[in-house]
C-alpha positions, 0 to 999 in steps of 0.5 A: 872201912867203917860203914856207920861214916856216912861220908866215907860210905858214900864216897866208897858207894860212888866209886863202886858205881863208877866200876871200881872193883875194889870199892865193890869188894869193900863194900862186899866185906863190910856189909856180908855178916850183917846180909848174911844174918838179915837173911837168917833172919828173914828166911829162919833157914841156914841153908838159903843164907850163901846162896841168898847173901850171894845173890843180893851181893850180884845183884847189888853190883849190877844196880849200884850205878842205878843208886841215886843217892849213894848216902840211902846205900844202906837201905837200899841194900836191905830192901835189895836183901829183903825182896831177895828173901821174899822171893825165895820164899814165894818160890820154895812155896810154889814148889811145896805146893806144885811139887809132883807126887812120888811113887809112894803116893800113886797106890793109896786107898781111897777112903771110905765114903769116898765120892764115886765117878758117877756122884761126881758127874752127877755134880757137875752136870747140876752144877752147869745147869746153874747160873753163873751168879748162882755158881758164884754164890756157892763158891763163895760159901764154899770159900767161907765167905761171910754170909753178908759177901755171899748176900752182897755178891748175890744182890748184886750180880758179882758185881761190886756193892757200889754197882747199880742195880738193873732193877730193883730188888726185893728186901734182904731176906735173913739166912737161917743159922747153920746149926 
């Protein structure tokens, strides 16, 4: 089956909607190179393109007879492809970052200079006596947020620039440069 005939594409998308195992399976053979290497390149990783190619596969049979219009067959299979790539890739993400430590790291050194327990509650306990605008002010700048964020932020009690104001505030006052 040539998958560039539209017409024929179409009718073959039609009867894989109705539950024709054998027009699934054709369209199945006819795109799986062109799957398999969409997902080689969305994910640069060879390992992931036969689970992912099947995975798209199974999910194109399950959805097939949701397809509206069976001529679009094509791009809706590549979007089914690219949202599968997408999300194995948020997941391998998620579980770079959550994976939990192995026993090589539980005897580390703390570095020198390192912060002690008191020092960190020291912290803390400031830290609370401030007022949550001021709590927010200091995580955007930890964030690294532009000075004019952490301004707008401050001027407007974390609420967004259009905000109205409850009284008026004082001009603008220009930071001093960090050096």
């Amino acid at each position: 089956m040539e998958p560039s005939s539209t017409t024929a594409l179409a009718d073959l998308v039609r009867r894989a909607q109705k539950g024709d195992e054998n027009a699934q399976h054709e369209l199945i053979m006819a795109y799986q190179h062109r799957v398999a290497g969409f997902v080689y390149a969305m994910t640069n990783r060879s390992d992931y393109v036969e689970d992912l190619s099947q995975q798209i596969f199974i999910k194109m049979v399950r959805a097939v007879d949701r397809l509206q219009a069976p001529a679009q067959f094509e791009s809706w299979l590549f979007r089914l492809a690219r949202n599968t790539c997408i999300d194995q890739l948020r997941r391998q993400k998620l579980r770079r970052i959550f994976l939990p430590f192995g026993e090589e790291h539980e005897n580390i050194p703390e570095p020198a200079g390192a912060v002690d327990t008191e020092e960190l509650d020291a912290l803390r306990h400031a830290l609370a006596q401030l007022r949550p605008q001021d709590r927010a002010l200091l995580a955007l700048v930890q964030e690294g947020q532009s000075r004019r964020n952490c301004r707008n932020a401050r001027y407007h009690g974390g609420r967004g620039e259009g905000s109205p104001s409850p009284r008026p505030r004082a001009p603008s006052r220009t930071l001093p440069t960090r050096p």
